[in-house]
C-alpha positions as CSV (number, residue, x, y, z in Angstrom):
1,X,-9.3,82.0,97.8
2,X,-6.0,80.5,97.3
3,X,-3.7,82.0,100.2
4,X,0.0,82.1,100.0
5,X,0.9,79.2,101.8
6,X,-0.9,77.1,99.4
7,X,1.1,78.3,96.6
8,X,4.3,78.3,97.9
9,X,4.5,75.0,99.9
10,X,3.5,73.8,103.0
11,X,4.4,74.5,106.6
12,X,6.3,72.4,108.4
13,X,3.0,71.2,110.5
14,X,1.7,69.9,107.0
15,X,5.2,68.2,106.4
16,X,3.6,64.4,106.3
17,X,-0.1,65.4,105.2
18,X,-2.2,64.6,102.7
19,X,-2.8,68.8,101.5
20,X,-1.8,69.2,98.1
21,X,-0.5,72.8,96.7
22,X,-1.3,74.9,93.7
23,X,2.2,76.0,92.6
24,X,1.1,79.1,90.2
25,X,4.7,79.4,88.8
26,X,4.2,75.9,87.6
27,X,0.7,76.3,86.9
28,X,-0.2,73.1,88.0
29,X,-1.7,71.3,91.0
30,X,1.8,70.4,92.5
31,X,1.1,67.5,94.1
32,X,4.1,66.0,93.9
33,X,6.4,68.6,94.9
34,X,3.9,69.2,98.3
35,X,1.7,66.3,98.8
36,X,2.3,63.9,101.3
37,X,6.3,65.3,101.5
38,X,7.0,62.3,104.1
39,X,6.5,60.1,101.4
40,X,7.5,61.7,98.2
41,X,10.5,63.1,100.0
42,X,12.0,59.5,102.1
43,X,10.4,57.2,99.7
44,X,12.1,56.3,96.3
45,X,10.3,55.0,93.1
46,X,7.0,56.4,94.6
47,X,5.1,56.0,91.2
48,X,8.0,57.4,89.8
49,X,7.4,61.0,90.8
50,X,10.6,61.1,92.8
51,X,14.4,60.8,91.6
52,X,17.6,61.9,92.7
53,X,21.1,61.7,92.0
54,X,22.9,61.2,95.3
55,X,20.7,64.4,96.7
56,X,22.3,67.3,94.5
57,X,19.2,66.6,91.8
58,X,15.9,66.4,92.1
59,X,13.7,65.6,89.4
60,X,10.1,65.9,89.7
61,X,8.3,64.1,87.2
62,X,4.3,63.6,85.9
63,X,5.2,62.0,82.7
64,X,7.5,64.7,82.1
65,X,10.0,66.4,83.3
66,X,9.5,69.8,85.4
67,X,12.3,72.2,86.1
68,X,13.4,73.2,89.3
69,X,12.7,77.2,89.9
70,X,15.8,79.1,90.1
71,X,17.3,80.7,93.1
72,X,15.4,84.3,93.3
73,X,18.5,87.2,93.9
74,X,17.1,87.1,97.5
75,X,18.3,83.4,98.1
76,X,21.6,84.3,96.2
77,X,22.5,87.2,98.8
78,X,21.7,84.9,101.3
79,X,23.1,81.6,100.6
80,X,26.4,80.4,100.4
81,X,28.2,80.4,96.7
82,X,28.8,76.7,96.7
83,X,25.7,74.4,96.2
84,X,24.3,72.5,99.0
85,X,26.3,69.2,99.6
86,X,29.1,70.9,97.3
87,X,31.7,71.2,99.9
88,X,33.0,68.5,102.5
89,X,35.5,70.6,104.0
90,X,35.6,70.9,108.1
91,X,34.0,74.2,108.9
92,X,36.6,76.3,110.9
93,X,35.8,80.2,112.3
94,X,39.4,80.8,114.0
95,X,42.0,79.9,116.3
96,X,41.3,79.2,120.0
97,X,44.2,81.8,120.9
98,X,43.3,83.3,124.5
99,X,40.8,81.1,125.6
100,X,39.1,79.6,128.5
101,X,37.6,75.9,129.3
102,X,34.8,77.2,130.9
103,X,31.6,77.4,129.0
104,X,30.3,80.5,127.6
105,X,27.3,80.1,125.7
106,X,26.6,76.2,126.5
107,X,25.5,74.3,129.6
108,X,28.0,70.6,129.5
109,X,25.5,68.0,129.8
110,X,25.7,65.3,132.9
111,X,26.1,61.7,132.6
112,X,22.4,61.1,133.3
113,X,21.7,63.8,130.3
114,X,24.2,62.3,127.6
115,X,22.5,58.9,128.5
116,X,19.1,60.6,127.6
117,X,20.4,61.8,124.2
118,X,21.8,58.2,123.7
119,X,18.7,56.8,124.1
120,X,16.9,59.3,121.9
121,X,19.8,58.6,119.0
122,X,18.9,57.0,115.6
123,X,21.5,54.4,115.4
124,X,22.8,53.6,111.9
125,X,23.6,50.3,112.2
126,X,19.7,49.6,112.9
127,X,18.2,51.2,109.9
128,X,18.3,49.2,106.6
129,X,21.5,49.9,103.9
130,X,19.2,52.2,101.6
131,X,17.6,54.0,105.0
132,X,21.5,54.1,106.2
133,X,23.0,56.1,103.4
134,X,20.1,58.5,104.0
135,X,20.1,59.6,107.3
136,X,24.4,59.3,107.0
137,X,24.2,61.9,104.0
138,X,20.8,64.0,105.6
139,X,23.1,64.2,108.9
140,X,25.8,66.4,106.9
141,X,24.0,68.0,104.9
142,X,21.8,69.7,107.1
143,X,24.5,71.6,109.3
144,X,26.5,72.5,106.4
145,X,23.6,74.3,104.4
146,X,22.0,75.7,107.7
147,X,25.5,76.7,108.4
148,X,26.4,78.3,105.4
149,X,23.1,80.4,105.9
150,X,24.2,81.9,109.0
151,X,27.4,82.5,107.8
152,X,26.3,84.2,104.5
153,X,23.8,86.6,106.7
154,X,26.1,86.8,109.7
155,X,29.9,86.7,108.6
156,X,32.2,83.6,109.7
157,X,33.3,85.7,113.1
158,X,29.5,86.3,114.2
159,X,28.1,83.0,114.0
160,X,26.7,83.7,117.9
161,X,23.8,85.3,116.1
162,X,22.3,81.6,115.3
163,X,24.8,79.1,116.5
164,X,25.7,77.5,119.5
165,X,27.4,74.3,121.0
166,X,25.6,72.2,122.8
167,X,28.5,69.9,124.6
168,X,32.4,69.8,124.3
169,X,33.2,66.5,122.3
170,X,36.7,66.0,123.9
171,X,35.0,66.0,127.2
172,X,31.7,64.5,126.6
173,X,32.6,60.7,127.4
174,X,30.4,58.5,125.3
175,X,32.9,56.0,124.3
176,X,32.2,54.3,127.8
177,X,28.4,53.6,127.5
178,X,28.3,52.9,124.0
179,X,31.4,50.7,123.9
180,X,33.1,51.9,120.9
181,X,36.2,52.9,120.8
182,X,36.7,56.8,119.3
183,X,33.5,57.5,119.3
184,X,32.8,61.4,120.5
185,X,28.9,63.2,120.8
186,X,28.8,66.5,118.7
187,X,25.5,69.1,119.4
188,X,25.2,72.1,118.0
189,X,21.9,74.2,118.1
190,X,20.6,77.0,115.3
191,X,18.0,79.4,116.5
192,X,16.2,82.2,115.1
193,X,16.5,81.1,111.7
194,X,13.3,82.1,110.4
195,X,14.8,85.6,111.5
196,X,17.0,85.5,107.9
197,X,15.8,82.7,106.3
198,X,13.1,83.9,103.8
199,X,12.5,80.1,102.8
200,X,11.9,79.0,105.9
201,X,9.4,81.5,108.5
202,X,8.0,78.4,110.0
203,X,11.5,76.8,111.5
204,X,12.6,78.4,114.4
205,X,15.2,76.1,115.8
206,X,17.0,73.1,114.9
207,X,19.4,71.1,117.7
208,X,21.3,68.8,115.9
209,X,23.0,65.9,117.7
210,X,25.4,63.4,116.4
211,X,27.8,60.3,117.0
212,X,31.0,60.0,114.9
213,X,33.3,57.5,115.2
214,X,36.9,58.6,113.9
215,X,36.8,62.1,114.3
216,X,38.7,64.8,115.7
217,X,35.4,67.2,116.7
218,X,36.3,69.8,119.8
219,X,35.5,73.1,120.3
220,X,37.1,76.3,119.1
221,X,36.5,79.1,121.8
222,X,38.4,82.1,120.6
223,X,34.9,84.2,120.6
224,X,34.0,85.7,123.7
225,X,29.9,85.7,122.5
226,X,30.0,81.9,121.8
227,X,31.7,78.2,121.4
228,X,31.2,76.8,117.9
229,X,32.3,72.9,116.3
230,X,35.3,72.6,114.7
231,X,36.0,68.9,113.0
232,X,40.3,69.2,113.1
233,X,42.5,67.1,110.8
234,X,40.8,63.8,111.3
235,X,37.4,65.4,110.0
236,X,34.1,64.5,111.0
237,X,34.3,60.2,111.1
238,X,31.7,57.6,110.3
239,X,28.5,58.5,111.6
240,X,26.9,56.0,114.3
241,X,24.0,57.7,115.1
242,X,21.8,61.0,115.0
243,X,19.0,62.8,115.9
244,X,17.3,66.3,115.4
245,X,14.9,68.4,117.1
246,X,13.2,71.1,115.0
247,X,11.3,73.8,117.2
248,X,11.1,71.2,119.8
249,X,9.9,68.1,117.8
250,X,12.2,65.0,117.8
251,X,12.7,63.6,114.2
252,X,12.6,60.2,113.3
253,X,15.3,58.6,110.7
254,X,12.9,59.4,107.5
255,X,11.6,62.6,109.1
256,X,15.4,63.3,108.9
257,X,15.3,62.9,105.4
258,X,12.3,64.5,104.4
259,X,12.9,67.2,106.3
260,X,16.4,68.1,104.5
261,X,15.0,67.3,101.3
262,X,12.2,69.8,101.6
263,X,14.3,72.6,102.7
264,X,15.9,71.8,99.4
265,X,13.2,71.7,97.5
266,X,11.6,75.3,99.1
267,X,15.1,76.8,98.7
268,X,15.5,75.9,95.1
269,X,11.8,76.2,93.8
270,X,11.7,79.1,96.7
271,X,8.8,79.4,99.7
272,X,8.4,83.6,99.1
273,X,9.8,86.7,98.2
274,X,11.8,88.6,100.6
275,X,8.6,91.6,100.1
276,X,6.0,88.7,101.5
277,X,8.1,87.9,104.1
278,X,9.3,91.3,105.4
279,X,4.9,92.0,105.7
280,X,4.9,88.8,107.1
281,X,7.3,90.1,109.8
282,X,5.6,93.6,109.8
283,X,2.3,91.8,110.2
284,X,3.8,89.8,113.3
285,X,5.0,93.2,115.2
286,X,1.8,94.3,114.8
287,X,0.0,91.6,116.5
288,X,2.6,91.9,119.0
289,X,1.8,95.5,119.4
290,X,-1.8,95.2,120.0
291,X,-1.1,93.5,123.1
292,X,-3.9,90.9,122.4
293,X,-6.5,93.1,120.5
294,X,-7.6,91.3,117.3
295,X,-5.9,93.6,114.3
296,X,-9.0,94.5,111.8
297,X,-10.7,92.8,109.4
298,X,-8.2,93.5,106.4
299,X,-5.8,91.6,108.0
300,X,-7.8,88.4,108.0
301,X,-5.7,86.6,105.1
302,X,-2.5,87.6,106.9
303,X,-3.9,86.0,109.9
304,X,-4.7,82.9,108.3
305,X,-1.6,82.5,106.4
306,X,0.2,83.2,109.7
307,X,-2.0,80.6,111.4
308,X,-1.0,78.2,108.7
309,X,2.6,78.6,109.6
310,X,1.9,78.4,113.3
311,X,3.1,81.7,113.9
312,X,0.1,82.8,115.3
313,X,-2.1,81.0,117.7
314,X,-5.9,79.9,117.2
315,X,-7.2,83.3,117.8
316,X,-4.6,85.2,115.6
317,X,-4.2,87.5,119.0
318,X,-0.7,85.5,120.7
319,X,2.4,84.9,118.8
320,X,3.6,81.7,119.0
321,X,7.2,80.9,120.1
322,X,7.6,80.2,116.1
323,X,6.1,83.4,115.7
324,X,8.3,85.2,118.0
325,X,11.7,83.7,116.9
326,X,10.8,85.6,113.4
327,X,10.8,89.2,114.7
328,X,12.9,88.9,118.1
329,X,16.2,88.8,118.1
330,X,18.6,86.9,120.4
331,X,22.4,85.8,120.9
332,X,24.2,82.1,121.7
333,X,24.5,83.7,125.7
334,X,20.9,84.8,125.9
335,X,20.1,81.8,124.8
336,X,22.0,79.4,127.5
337,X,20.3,81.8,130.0
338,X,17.2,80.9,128.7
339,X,17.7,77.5,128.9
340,X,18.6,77.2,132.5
341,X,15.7,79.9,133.4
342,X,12.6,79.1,131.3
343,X,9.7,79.1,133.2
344,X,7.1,77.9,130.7
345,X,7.3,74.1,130.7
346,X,6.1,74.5,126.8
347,X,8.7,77.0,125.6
348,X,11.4,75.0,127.8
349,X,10.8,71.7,126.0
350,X,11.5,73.3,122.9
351,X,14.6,74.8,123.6
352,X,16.2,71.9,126.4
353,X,18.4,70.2,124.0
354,X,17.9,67.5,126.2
355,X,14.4,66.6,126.4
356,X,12.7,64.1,123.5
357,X,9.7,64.1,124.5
């Protein structure tokens, strides 16, 4: 039996294994698109399966040339009109008119905290020049595609839905420690994506934290439901350092880079159809419903699809938090309150922006 999963892509558990899929719109064993993605994805002139042209082309080559799968009409409602990486404008969702400088839907990290995100960063001046322009360019990229998702599902004034700051830049002081001069500490967090995202039902989360040197970031607070980044006139500055968590598990430099590449890659050669992932949805409510009764034997490819995708724990009865984030919906101010009252030590390492490990 070949299940879904296997011929649409791999999870993001299977991101740096050795599986390979069988892509049946290719109608080949794509083991280049899908095997080993760590490696395909971060490293170039891999046997020459892997080009690109500065990360808006991707060319995927086994003695010849294979074209990338066109957008279904369920990514074009969903995504932004301009391509990924097409835009380098600041993102800006209003004006700050009637505000307040007290957090709404973010907890201000304390010196001791900002020092632990230090610690955890990337630095760019420590990778080599190819490994640099990478992770600079992977950085971006990421928060303007994720963010033009949410703003394509959600409109520009409801960005609450899946956005939320993690710090105040003109407050967060990490010129001091890191001795650099203009220097400012930018987090934001996107949750419940694989709420919206067809591509993407196994990435619930991604906190997202970067140094820029030369910037103007800040916050704009004009939204009662939620804080969100703006960049300002100076735009975002030269990148120092970075790092990502995705549902809880810190990213090294490469993992960076293959993990932005292979959202590309599922978006533009697509994971599923929006039918397969509404069942998969339906599917999860009821598990949920059952209250930890097995659902029947028809439902055993479901289950192992869902397992695949950790959505679903071992025994196909529990949804994981993975699982969870697809079919429960929450706000930027539920979401602070759950990170200050979390009582599973599990479920509060994924979503404490500040713990790496």
């Amino acid at each position: 039996m070949v299940k879904k999963i296997k011929e649409y892509g791999n999870s993001l558990d299977q991101i740096i294994s050795d599986k390979y899929i069988y892509n049946r719109d290719l109608n080949i064993k794509d083991l280049y698109q899908h095997y080993g993605l760590n490696n395909i994805i971060t490293q170039d002139g891999l046997n020459n399966i892997i080009t690109q042209d500065g990360l808006n082309n991707i060319i995927i080559q086994d003695k010849k040339i294979l074209k990338i799968k066109k957008p279904t009409y369920f990514d074009s409602y969903f995504l932004p009109q301009q391509p990924i990486g097409g835009s380098q404008r600041a993102i800006n969702w209003g004006d700050n008119a009637g505000t307040t400088n007290e957090p709404r839907a973010y907890i201000q990290p304390t010196p001791e905290e900002i020092e632990k995100v230090l610690e955890a960063m990337h630095m760019v001046g420590n990778l080599p020049a190819d490994q640099q322009r990478q992770l600079i360019e992977a950085t971006k990229e990421i928060r303007y595609f994720v963010d033009g998702q949410i703003r394509a599902r959600f409109g520009a004034t409801n960005h609450f839905n899946a956005i939320r700051c993690l710090n105040n830049p003109e407050v967060t002081d990490v010129a001091t420690p890191l001795s650099m001069d203009g220097v400012q500490l930018a987090g934001e967090e996107y949750f419940g994506l694989n709420r919206f995202m067809v591509n993407y039902p196994d990435i619930a989360d991604i906190q997202w934290w970067a140094l820029y040197q030369g910037g103007s970031w800040h916050l704009d607070t004009w939204n009662p439901e939620g804080e969100h980044l703006d960049t300002g006139v100076n735009g975002w500055g030269n990148l120092v350092g970075s790092v990502l968590k995705i549902n809880g598990q810190v990213l090294g430099p490469q993992e960076i880079v293959a993990i932005y590449r292979t959202m590309r890659l599922r978006n533009e050669r697509g994971f599923q159809t929006d039918l397969s992932f509404e069942a998969m949805q339906q599917t999860l409510r009821l598990i949920l419903f059952q209250a930890g009764e097995l659902l029947p034997a028809r439902y055993d490819d479901q289950l192992e699809e869902l397992s695949d995708l950790s959505l679903v724990d071992s025994s196909g009865k529990v949804l994981t938090y993975v699982g969870q984030s697809m079919i429960i919906p929450t706000m930027a101010l539920q979401r602070k309150v759950r990170q200050e009252n979390e009582p599973d030590p599990e479920i509060r390492r994924i979503i404490d922006p500040i713990l790496f490990n």
